[in-house]
Each structure stands twice: as C-alpha cells, then as structure tokens.
C-alpha positions in Angstrom: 5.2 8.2 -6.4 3.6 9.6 -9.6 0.1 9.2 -10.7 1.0 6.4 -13.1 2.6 4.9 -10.5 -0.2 4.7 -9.1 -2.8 3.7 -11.3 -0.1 0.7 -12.2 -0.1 0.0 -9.1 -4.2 -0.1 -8.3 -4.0 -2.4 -11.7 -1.9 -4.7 -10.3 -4.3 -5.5 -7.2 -7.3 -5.7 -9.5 -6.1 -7.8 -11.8 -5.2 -9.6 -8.5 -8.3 -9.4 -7.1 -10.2 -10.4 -10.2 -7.5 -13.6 -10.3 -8.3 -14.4 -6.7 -12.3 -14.1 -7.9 -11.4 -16.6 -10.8 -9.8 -19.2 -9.2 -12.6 -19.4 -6.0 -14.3 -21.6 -9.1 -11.3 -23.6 -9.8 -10.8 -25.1 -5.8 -9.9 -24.1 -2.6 -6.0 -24.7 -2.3 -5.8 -22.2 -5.5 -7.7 -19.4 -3.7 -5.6 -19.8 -0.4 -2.2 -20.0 -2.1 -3.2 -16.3 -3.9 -5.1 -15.1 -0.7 -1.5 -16.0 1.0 0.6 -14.3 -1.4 -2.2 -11.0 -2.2 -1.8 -11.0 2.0 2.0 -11.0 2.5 2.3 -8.1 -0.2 -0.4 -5.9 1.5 1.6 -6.4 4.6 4.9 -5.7 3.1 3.6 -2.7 1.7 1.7 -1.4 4.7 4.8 -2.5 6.3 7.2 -0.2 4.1 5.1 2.5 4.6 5.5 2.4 8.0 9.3 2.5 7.8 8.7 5.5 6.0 6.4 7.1 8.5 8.9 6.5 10.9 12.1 7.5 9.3 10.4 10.4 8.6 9.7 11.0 12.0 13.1 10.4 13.4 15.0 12.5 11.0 12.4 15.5 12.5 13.0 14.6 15.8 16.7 15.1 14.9 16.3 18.0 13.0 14.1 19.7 15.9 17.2 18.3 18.9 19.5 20.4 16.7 21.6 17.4 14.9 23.6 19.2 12.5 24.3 16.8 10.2 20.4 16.5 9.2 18.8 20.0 6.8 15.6 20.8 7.0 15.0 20.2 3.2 16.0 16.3 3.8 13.2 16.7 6.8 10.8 17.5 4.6 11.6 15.3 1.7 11.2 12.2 3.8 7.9 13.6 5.7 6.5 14.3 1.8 7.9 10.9 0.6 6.1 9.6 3.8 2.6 11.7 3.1 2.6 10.3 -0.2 3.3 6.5 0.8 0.3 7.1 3.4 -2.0 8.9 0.7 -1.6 5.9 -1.6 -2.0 3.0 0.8 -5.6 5.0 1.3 -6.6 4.7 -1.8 -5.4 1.4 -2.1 -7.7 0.5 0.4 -10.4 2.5 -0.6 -10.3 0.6 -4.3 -10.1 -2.6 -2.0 -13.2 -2.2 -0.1 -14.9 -1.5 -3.7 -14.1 -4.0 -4.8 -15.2 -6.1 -2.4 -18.7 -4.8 -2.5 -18.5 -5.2 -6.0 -18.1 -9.0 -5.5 -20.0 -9.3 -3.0 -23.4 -7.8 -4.9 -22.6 -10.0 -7.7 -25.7 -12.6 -7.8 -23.4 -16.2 -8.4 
C-alpha cells in the first residue's frame, strides 16, 4: 500500500472519528449506529490483515516443504504485502489512541 494510500486511509478514520465526536451531541442511537459501523470496519480490516499474515505464512511453509509449484519470489511478495498490511494497522492504531487522548483532554 503506498503512502497516499495511507494517509487516505488515516483520513477516512478521522473524519470518522471527528463524525462519531459530532453526533455524541446529537443523541445516543446516532453515536451507537456509527460506533457499530467504525467497529465492524476495524474488524474487517484487522480481519483482512490476518488473512494476509496467514497466507503469507502458508505459502512459506510450502515453499520451505519443497512444493514446487510455489517460487520463492511469490514467498516473499506475500510476506512483504503481509509486513506492510501489519505496519499500517500500527499506525492506524497508533493515530487512534491520539486521537482519543485528544478527545478526551478536550474540556466539554
């Protein structure tokens, strides 16, 4: 995933998050409709990136059994395509938790 990937992507959960913020004011069913849908895409993501991790880990566990029909340069592909998944669900949860300390020092 490139860096503007990326920074799209960390976008996207701000803007989400600073959504979420805004309609706190407007009423509770609001703010538990988007806490339900923010949720279920953090888990599909986290979710994905497990797959990843995984298939990643079962093509080298082929490649290392001798399976001919799996190169080492695929291996390595899907362990960097895996690395890279991991690396970003990181900082998404690094922008996360600063975000939430951001709310939560804001004086209501």
């Amino acid at each position: 995933m490139s860096t503007p990937a990326i920074q799209s992507a960390l976008q996207q959960l701000q803007s989400l998050a600073t959504q979420a913020a805004g309609s706190a004011a407007q009423g509770q069913a609001s703010t538990s409709a988007a806490s339900s849908a923010f949720g279920g895409e953090l888990q599909a993501a986290i979710q994905r990136i497990n797959r990843l991790q995984q298939a990643a880990s079962a093509r080298g566990e082929a490649f290392q059994s001798g399976d001919p029909n799996v190169a080492l340069n695929d291996v390595m592909v899907d362990m960097q395509k895996a690395s890279v998944a991991f690396q970003m669900g990181v900082q998404v949860r690094n922008r996360l938790v600063g975000a939430y300390k951001e709310v939560m020092n804001m004086q209501v």
